[in-house]
N, C-alpha and C positions, 0 to 999 in steps of 0.2 A: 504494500500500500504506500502512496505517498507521502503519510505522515510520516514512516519510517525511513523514507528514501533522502529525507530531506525537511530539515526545520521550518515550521511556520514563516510566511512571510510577518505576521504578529509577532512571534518570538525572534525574529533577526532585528526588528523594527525595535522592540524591549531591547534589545543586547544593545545595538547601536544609540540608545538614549538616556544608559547608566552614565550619566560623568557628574560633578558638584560643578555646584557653580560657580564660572571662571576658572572652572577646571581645564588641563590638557585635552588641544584639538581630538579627534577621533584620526587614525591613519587608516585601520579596515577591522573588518568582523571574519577571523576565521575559524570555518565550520568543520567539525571532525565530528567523529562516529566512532565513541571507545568501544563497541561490539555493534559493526555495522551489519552482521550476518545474523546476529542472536546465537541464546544459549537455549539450553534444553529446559530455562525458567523462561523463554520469550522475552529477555529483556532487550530491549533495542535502543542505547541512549545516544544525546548526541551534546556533543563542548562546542558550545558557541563562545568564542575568544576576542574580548575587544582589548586592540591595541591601539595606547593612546602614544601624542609624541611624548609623553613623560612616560615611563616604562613603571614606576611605581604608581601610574593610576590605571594602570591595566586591570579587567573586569574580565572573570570568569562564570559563562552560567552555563551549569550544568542541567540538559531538558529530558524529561524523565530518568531520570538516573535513581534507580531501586536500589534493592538490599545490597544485590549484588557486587555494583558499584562503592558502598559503601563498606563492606566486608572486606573489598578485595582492593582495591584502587584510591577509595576518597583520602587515606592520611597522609601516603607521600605525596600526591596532588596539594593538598590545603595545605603541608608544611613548605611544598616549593613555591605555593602562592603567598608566602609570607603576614606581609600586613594587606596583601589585595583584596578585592570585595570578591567573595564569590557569592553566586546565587544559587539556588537549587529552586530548582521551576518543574513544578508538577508530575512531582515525587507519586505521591497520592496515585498517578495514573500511570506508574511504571508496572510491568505486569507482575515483578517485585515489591509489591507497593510498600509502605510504611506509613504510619501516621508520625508523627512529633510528640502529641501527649503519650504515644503507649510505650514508649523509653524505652525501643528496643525488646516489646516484649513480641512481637511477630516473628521471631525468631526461637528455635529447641535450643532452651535452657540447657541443654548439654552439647549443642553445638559448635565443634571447635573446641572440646575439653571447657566450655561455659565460658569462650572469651566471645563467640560474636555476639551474644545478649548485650557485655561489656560496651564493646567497638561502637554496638548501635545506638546504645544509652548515650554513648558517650558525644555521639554523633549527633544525637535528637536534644543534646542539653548545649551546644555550640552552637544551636540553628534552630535554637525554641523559640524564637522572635518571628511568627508570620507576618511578614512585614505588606503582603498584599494576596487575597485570598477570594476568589469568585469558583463555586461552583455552582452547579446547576442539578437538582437530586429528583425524583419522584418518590415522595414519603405516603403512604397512606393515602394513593390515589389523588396525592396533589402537587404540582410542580414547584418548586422548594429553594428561593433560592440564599445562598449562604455567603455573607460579600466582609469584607475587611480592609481598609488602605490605612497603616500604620499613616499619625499615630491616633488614630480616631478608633472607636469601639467598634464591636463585632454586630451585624446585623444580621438578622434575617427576614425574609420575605416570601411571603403567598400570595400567588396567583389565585384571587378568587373566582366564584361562580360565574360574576359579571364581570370580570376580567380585571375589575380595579387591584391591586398588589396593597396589600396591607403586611403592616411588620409586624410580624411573633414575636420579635426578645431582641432586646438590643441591651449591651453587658460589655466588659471589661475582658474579659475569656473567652475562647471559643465554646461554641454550644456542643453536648453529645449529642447524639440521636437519638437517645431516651427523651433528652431533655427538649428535643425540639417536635417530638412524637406526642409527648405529654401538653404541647401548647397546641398542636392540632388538635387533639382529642376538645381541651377546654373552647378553643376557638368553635368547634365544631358543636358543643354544647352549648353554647351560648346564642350562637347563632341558627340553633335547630336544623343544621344541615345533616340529611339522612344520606347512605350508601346510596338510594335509587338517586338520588339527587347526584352526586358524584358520578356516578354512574350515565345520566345522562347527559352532564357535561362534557364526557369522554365521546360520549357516542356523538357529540354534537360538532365536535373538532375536525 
């Protein structure tokens, strides 16, 4: 598929618009593929590399890069990028995926004689800061959406019956899915919306 063949033009256009301001000019974005063939986990990532004319504002983001990645590759990477910014962009959607709150626990407790739990913990406590966060979920038969731009709180947002978007929970922390299940459910009591109602909202799309 093409996603895999080749980075977003949205994720070249993000690598190309990390600088500070009155930071070092941009000189180019180069694209690499640390497993451009995949593994037998289906991981498929790819290093977008911005080099500025100052070589200590140079910006590393790494675009779905999973456990794998991180197990195997991310510590001598992040120690030879020294003080540089790297990003990690849409981890979540590597087919090693990981979350950040769960510190490494996606990974057998005994894996690695118990150092990759370690490696991952360690990795998710260097990079707990989601500094910009939009997904797009179907919870309980409603389209769900889960948004974040550091350094502003966490939001999220339902597409309702009449299309208008109303906010569930807006907080300081990111939301679980328990926690964002349980404001459907209230939302959904409050407003006396029934399953056949849901139901033919879907069927109406």
């Amino acid at each position: 598929m093409a996603v895999f063949l080749a980075p977003t033009r949205a994720t070249q256009a993000f690598t190309q618009s990390l600088s500070s301001p009155g930071g070092a000019p941009l000189k180019e974005v180069r694209v690499s593929r640390f497993d451009p063939v995949g593994t037998t986990s289906g991981d498929v990532g790819t290093l977008l590399y911005r080099i500025s004319e100052d070589p200590k504002q140079d910006v590393a983001v790494v675009f779905l890069g999973g456990r794998k990645f991180v197990l195997q590759d991310s510590d001598a990477f992040i120690n030879g990028m020294k003080s540089r910014l790297v990003v990690m962009l849409n981890s979540e959607d590597a087919a090693t995926t990981f979350r950040l709150e769960n510190k490494g626990q996606e990974v057998s407790a005994g894996g690695n004689f118990g150092k990759d739990v370690k490696i991952l913990g360690k990795f998710c406590e260097e990079f707990r800061e989601e500094t910009y966060y939009l997904r797009l979920l179907l919870l309980s038969d409603w389209p769900v959406l889960i948004f974040r731009a550091y350094p502003n709180k966490w939001e999220v947002y339902l597409e309702a019956l009449d299309g208008d978007v109303v906010r569930l929970l807006y907080g300081s922390r990111k939301p679980l899915p328990e926690e964002i299940l349980q404001e459907i459910a209230k939302y959904e009591e409050e407003n006396g919306i029934t399953n056949a109602d849901k139901m033919a909202k879907i069927q109406s799309r």
